[in-house]
C-alpha positions as CSV (number, residue, x, y, z in Angstrom):
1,X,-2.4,19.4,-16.4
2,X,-3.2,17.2,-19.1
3,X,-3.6,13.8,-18.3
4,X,-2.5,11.0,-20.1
5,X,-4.9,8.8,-22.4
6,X,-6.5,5.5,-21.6
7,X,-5.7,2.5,-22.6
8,X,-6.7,1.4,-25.6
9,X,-8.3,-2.2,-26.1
10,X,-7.8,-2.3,-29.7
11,X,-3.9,-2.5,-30.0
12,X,-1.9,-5.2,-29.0
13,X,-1.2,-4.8,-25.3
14,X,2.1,-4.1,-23.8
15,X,2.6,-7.3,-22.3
16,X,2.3,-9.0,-25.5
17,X,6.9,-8.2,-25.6
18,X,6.7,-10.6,-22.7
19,X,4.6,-13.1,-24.1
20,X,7.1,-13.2,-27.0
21,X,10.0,-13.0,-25.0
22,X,9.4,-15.4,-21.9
23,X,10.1,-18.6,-23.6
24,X,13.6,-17.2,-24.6
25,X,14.9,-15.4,-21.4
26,X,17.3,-16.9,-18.5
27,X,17.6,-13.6,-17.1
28,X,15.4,-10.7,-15.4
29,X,17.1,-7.2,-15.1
30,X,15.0,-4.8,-13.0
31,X,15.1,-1.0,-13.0
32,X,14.1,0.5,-9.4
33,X,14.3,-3.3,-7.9
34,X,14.4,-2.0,-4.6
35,X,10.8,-0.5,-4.9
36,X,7.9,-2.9,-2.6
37,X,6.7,-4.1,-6.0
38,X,9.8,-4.5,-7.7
39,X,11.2,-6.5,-4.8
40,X,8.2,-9.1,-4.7
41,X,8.8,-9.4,-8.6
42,X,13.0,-9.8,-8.2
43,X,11.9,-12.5,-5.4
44,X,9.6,-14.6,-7.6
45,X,11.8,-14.8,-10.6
46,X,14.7,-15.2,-8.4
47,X,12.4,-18.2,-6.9
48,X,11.8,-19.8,-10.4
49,X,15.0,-20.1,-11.1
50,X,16.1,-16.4,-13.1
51,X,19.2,-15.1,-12.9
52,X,17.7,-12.0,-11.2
53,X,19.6,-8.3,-10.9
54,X,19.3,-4.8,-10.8
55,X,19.5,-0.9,-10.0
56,X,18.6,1.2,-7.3
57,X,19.1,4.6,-6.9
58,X,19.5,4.0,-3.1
59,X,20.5,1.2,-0.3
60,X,17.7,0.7,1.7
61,X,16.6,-2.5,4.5
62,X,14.8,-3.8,1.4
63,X,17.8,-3.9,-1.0
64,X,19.9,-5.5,1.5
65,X,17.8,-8.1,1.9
66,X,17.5,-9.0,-1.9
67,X,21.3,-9.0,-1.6
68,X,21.3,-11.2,1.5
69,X,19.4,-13.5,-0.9
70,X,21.5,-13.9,-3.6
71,X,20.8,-11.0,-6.3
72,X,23.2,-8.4,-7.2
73,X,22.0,-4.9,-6.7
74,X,23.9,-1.9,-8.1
75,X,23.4,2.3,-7.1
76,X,24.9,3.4,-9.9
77,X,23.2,4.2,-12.8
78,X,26.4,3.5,-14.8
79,X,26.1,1.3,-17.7
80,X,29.6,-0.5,-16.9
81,X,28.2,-1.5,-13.9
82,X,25.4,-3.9,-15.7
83,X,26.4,-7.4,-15.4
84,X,27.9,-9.8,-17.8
85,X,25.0,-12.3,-17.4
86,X,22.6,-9.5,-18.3
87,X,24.3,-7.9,-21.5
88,X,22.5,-10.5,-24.4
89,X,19.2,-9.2,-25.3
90,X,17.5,-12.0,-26.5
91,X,17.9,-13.7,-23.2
92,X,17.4,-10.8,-20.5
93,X,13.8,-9.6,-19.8
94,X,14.0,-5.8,-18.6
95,X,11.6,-4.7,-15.8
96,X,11.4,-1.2,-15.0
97,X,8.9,0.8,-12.8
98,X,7.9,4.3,-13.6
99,X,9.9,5.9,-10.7
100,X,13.2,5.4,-12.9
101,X,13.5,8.7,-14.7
102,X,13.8,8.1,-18.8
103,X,17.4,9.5,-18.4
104,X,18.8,6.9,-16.7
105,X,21.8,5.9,-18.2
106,X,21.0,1.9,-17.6
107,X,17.6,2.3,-18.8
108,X,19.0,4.6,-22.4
109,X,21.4,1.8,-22.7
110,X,18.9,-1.2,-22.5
111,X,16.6,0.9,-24.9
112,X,19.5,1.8,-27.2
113,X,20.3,-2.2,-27.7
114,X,16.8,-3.7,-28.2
115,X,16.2,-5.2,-24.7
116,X,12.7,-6.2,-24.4
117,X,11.6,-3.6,-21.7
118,X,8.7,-4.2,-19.8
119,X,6.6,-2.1,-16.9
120,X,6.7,-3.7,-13.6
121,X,2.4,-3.7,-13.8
122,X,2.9,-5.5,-17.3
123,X,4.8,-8.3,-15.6
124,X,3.0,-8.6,-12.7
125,X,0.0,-8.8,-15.0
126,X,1.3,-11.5,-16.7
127,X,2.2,-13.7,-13.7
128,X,-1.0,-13.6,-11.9
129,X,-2.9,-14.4,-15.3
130,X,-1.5,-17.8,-14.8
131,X,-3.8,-17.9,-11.9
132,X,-7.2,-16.8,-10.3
133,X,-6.5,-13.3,-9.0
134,X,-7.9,-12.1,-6.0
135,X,-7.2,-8.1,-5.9
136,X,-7.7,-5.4,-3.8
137,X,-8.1,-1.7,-5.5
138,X,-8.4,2.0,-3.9
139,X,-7.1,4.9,-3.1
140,X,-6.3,3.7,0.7
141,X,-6.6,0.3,2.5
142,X,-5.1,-1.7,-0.8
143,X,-2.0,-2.9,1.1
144,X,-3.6,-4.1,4.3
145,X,-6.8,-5.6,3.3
146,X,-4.8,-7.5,0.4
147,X,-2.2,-8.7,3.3
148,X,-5.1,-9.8,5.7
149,X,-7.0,-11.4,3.1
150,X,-3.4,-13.2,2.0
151,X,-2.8,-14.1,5.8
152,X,-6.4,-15.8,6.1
153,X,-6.1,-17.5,2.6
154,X,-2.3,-18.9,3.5
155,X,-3.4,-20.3,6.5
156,X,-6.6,-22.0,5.9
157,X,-7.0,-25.1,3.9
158,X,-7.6,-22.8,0.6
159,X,-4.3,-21.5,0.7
160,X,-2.6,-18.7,-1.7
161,X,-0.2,-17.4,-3.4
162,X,0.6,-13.6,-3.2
163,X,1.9,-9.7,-4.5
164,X,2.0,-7.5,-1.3
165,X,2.3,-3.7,-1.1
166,X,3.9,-4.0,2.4
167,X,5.9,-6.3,4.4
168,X,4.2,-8.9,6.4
169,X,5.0,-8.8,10.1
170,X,3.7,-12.0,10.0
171,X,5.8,-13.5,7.3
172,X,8.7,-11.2,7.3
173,X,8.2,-10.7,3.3
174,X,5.9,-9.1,0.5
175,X,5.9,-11.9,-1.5
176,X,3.9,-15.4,-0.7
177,X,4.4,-18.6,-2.9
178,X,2.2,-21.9,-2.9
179,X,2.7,-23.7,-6.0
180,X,0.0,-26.4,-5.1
181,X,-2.7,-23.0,-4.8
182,X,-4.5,-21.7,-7.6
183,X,-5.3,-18.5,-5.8
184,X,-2.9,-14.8,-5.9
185,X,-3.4,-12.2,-4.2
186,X,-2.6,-9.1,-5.6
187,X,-2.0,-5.3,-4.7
188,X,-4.4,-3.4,-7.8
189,X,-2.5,-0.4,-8.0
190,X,-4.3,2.8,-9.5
191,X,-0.8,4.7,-10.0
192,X,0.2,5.2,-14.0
193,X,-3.1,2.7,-14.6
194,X,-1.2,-0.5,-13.5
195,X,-4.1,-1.9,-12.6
196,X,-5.4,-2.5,-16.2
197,X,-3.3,-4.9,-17.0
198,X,-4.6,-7.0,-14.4
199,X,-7.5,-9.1,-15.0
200,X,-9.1,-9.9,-11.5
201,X,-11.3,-12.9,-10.6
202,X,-12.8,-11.6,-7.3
203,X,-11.9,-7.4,-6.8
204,X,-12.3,-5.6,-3.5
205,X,-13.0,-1.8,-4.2
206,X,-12.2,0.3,-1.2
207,X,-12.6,3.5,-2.4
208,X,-12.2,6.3,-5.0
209,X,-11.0,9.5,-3.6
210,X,-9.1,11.4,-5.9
211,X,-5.4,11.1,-6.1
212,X,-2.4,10.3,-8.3
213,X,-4.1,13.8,-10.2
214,X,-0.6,14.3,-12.1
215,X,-1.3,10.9,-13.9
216,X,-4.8,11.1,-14.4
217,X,-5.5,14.8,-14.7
218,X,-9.0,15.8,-13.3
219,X,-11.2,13.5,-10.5
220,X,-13.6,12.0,-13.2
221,X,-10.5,10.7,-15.7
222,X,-9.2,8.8,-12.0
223,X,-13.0,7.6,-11.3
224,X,-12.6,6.8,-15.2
225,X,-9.6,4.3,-14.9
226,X,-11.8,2.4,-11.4
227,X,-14.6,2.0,-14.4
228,X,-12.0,0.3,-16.5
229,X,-10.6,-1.3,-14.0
230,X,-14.0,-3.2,-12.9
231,X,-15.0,-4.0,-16.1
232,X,-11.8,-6.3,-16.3
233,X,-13.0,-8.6,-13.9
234,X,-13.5,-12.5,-15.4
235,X,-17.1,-13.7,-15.9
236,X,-18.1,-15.8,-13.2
237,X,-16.4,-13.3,-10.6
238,X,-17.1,-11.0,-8.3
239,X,-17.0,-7.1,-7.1
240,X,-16.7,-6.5,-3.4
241,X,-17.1,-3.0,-2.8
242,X,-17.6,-0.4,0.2
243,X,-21.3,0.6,0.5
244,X,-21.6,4.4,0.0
245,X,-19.0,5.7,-2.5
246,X,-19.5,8.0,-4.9
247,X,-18.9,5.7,-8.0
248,X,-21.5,3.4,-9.9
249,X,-19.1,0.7,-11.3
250,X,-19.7,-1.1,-14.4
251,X,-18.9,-5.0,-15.1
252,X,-19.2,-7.7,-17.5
253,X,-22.1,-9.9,-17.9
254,X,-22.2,-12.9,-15.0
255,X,-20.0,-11.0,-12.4
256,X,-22.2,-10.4,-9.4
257,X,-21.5,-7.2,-6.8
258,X,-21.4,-7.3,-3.4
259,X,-21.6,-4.4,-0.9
260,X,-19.6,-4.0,2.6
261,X,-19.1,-1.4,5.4
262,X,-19.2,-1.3,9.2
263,X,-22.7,-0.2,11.0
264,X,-21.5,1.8,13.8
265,X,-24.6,3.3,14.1
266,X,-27.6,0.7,15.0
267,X,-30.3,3.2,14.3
268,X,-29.5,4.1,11.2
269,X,-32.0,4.4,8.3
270,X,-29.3,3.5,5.5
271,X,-29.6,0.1,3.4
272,X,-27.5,-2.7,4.9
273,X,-24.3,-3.4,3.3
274,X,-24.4,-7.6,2.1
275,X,-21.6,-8.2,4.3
276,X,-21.0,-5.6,7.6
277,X,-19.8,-5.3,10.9
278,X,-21.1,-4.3,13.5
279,X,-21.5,-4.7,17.5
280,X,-18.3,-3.4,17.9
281,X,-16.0,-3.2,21.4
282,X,-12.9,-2.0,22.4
283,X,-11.8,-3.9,25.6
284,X,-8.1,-3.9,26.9
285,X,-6.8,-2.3,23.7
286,X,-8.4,-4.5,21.7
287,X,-10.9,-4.5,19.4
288,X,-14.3,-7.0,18.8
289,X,-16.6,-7.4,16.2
290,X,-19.4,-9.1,14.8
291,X,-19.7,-9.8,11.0
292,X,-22.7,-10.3,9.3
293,X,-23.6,-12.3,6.6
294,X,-26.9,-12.5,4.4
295,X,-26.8,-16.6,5.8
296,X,-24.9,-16.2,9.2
297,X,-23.4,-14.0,11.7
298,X,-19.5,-14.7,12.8
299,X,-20.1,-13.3,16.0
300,X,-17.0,-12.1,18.6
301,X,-14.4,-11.8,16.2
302,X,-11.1,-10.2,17.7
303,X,-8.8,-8.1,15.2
304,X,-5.5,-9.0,15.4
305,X,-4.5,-5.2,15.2
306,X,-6.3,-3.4,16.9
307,X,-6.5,0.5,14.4
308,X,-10.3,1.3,13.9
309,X,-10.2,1.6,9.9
310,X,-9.0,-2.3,10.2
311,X,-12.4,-3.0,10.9
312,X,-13.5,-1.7,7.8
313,X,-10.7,-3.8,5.8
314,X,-11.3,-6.7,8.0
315,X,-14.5,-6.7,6.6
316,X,-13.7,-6.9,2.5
317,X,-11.1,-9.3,3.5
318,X,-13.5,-11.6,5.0
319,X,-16.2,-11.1,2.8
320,X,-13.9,-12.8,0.0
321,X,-12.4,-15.3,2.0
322,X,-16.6,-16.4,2.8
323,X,-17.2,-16.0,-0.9
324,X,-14.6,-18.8,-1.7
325,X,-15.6,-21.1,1.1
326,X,-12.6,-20.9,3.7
327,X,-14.3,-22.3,7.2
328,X,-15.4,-19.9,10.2
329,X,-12.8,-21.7,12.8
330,X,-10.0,-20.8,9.6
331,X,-11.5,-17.0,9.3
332,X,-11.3,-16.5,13.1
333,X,-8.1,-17.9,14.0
334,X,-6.2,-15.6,10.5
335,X,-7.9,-12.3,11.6
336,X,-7.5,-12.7,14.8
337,X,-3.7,-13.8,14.2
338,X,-2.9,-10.7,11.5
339,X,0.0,-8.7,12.9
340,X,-0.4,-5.9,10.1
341,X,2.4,-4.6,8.4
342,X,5.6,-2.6,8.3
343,X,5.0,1.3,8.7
344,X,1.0,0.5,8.8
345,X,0.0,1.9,12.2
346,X,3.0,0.3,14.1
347,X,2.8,1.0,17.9
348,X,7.1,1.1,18.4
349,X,6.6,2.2,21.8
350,X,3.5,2.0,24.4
351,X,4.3,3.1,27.9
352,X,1.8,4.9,30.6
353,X,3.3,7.9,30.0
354,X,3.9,8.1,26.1
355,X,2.7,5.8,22.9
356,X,4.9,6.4,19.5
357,X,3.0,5.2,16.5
358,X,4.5,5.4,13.0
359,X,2.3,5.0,10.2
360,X,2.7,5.3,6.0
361,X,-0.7,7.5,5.9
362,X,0.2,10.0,2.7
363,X,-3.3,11.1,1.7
364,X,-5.9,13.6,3.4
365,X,-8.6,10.8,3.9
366,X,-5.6,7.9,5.1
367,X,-4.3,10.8,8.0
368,X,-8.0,11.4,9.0
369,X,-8.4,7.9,9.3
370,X,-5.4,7.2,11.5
371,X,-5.7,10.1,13.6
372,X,-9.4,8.5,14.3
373,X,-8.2,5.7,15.3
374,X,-5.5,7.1,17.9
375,X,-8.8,9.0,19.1
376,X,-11.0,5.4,19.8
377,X,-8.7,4.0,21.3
378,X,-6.6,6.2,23.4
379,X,-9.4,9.2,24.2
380,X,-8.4,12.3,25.7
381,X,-4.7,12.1,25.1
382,X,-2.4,14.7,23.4
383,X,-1.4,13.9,19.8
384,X,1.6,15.6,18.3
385,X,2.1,15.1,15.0
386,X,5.2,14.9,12.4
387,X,4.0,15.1,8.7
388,X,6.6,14.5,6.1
389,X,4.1,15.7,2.5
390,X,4.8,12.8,-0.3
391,X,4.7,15.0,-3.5
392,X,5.0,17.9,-4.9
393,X,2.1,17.6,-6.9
394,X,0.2,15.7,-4.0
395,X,0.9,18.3,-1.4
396,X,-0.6,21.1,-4.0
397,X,-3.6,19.3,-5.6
398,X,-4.4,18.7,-2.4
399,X,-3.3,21.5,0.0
400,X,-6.6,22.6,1.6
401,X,-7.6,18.9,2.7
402,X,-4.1,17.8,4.4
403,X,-4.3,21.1,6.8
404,X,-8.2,19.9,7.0
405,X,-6.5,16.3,7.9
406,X,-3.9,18.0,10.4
407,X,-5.8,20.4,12.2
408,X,-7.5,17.1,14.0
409,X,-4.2,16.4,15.9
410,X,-3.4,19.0,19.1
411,X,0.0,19.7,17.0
412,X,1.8,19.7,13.9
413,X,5.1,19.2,13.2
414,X,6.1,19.4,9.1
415,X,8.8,18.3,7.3
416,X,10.1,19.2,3.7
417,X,8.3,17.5,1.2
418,X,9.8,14.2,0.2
419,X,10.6,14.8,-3.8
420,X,10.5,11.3,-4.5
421,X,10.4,11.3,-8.7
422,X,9.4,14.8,-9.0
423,X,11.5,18.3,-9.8
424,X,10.2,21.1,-7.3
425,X,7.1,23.1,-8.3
426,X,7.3,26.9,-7.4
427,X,5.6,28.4,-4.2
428,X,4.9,24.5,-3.3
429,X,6.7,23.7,-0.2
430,X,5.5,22.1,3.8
431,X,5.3,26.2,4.9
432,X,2.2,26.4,2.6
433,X,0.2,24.5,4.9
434,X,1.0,26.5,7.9
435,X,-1.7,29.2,7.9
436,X,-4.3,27.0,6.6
437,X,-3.6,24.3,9.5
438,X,-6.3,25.5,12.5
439,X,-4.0,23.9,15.1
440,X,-0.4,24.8,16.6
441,X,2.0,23.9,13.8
442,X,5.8,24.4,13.1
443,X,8.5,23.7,10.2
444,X,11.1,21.5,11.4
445,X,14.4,20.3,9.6
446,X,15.1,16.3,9.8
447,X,18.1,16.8,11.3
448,X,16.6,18.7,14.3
449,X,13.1,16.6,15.1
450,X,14.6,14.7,17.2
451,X,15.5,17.6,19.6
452,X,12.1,19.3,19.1
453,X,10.0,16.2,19.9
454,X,11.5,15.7,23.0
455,X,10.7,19.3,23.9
456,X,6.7,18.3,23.2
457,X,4.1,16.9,25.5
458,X,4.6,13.1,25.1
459,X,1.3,11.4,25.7
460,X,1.0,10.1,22.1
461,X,3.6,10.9,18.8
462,X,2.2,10.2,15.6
463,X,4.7,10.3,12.3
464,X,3.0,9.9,8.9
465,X,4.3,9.9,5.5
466,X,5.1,7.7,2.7
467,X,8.8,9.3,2.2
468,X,12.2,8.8,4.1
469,X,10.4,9.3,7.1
470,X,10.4,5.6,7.5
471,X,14.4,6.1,8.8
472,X,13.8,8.3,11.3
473,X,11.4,5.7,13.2
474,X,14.1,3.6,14.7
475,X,16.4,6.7,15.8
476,X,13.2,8.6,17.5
477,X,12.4,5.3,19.6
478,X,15.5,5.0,21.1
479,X,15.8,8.7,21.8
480,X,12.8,8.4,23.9
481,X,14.2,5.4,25.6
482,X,17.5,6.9,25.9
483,X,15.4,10.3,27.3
484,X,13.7,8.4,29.8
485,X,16.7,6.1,31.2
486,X,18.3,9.5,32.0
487,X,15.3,11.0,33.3
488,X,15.1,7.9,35.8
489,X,18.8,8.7,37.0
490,X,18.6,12.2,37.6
């Protein structure tokens, strides 16, 4: 497949429509508000005083909690159903993200009457310009390493303003505003190159593993846009990145590079990262950890959530916060106080008997990782797991490593693929994966996983995916509650 060409520095960039547009507008419309990113944009607008609307294909919790807070929200693509407020182009910004196909009938109208139309990444971009941006970018560990670095900023005397990918279980919300702060922190998202229209003071670089292939094309065009992307950061920054990918980043003249990773291994023969942790313990379910400095050692710190890849995002998170001065006592008390984020490795129920954990794993490397974690801390138990592929394109590009992935639990349980903004692909489908999974594994309908789970061994249920599976998290908790207040009455 062919992938789409790079940006090119030479023409005016995109955002340029909003530069020209800002100082007329009253009024934001946005296309797919209901998205994680969307939403955070709807909010702020809403917050500085926009009118703020706009479409959805679907209600979600997320929707009806923009509603809740005062902006109009249609389902229907309908062009009647656009409000009054919104129909004068020379006062309404549009905001649309790439999930909302070309043919929608609000987004042909808006383009048929000379609406400035901008990308969601073009108006993030030009938000956070107005500030020094602090962003996280990589294939996995963007969202929770921006949202713990964001929880140690807010509450330490440094203080921030932020863009999450998730929703803070500590603040209820993806969006974080302190007027007073110079700082944002911001979700870098590699997806249709959105994160080259940001311009980062101080990047974390988590990884490169291939993905988002129907964009990009080929592994070395997606390493190409993390080369782009790093050679956008501001003079006088900084690159944080994990020790030990496979990618030699480029940046400008006067931004210095930093290494981090976790040293599990005390007797290894490998370079020490700048910033690491090590001296690692799991006691009582929770997890402890020394970080190391090149000037001092932060020594006992607890991690508020205790998944073992947190260490590893613990560690870029804190290596910025040190990097911009916030005190030890500050950096202990927000890691320690992090209570992750929605559909990241949530425990929903944790008995003797049986834990449930949901989490929003989508990639071969992000299952791996969560499955490893479930392995640390909760050795020896059974792990059945419900895989819901994100993609089309995903699930075939990368075929031979999710059955790699999946054949670490004891067994499998797949759903259809989720669609999302994608038309079927032939001979792609969930019963692909089957015969290249080396552990028991089954095809299973939504409507009947209920029923077969509570037919499995129940020591520890793991549901991953980045789809709708997200809806079926509340309904299989209270089956298993429901299951086991009969069981105690029989």
């Amino acid at each position: 497949m062919a992938a789409q060409p790079a940006m090119e520095p030479t023409k005016l960039p995109a955002q340029q429509a909003l530069y020209n547009a800002i100082g007329n507008i009253n009024a934001i419309y946005m296309l797919g508000i209901g998205g994680i990113g969307m939403s955070a944009l709807a909010r702020y607008f809403f917050s500085k005083g926009y009118h703020v609307a706009g479409y959805d294909r679907t209600a979600s919790a997320l929707t009806g909690e923009l509603q809740k807070e005062g902006i109009d929200i249609c389902y229907d693509d309908s062009e009647d159903l656009i409000p009054q407020a919104y129909s004068d182009n020379t006062h309404t910004l549009i905001v649309r993200t790439p999930a909302v196909p070309a043919d929608n009938r609000q987004y042909q109208y808006f383009l048929n009457h000379s609406f400035t139309i901008v990308k969601r990444s073009e108006a993030l971009g030009f938000i956070t310009q107005q500030m020094r941006a602090l962003c996280v970018a990589g294939t996995h560990g963007k969202t929770t390493t921006s949202t713990m670095l964001a929880h140690i900023l807010y509450q330490s005397d440094i203080n921030c303003n932020a863009f999450l990918g998730g929703i803070s279980r500590n603040y209820g919300t993806n969006l974080l505003l302190k007027p007073d702060s110079s700082y944002v922190v911001v979700e870098a998202d590699e997806y249709d190159r959105s994160f080259l229209h940001l311009t980062p003071y101080m990047s974390v670089l988590t990884n490169v593993d291939p993905d988002h292939l129907d964009i990009y094309g080929t592994e070395q065009n997606y390493r190409e846009g993390f080369r782009q992307y790093c050679m956008r950061i501001q003079k006088g920054g900084a690159l944080i990145i994990k020790q030990g990918l496979n990618f030699t980043p480029e940046v400008a003249q006067g931004v210095k590079v930093y290494t981090y990773g976790v040293v599990e291994d005390g007797n290894s023969t490998e370079p020490l990262p700048y910033f690491y942790a090590d001296n690692i313990q799991v006691r009582k379910g929770q997890i402890f950890f020394d970080f190391h400095t090149p000037s001092e050692v932060l020594t006992e710190l607890k991690l508020g959530v205790p998944v073992w890849i947190n260490i590893e995002n613990a560690v870029a998170a804190i290596s910025v916060a040190w990097l911009l001065g916030v005190q030890e006592s500050q950096i202990r008390l927000g890691i320690a106080s992090y209570n992750g984020i929605l559909r990241r490795f949530n425990i929903h129920l944790s008995t003797p008997e049986l834990t449930y954990i949901d989490d929003y794993a989508h990639h071969p490397k992000e299952i791996h990782e969560s499955i490893r974690s479930i392995r640390k801390l909760l050795p020896g138990k059974h792990i059945t797991g419900v895989f819901q592929p994100h993609l089309y394109t995903r699930t075939r590009d990368f075929a031979q490593q999710f059955a790699e992935a999946l054949s670490e639990l004891d067994e499998v349980i797949l759903l259809p693929i989720y669609p999302a903004r994608e038309q079927p692909i032939e001979g792609v489908s969930s019963e692909m994966l089957l015969p290249m999974i080396h552990t028991q594994a089954t095809l299973c309908s939504k409507q009947q996983l209920i029923e077969t789970l509570l037919s499995k061994p129940r020591e520890v249920i793991l549901t991953i995916g980045a789809g709708d599976i997200d809806r079926l998290v509340e309904p299989i908790t209270q089956a298993y509650k429901h299951y086991d207040k009969e069981s105690e009455t029989i």
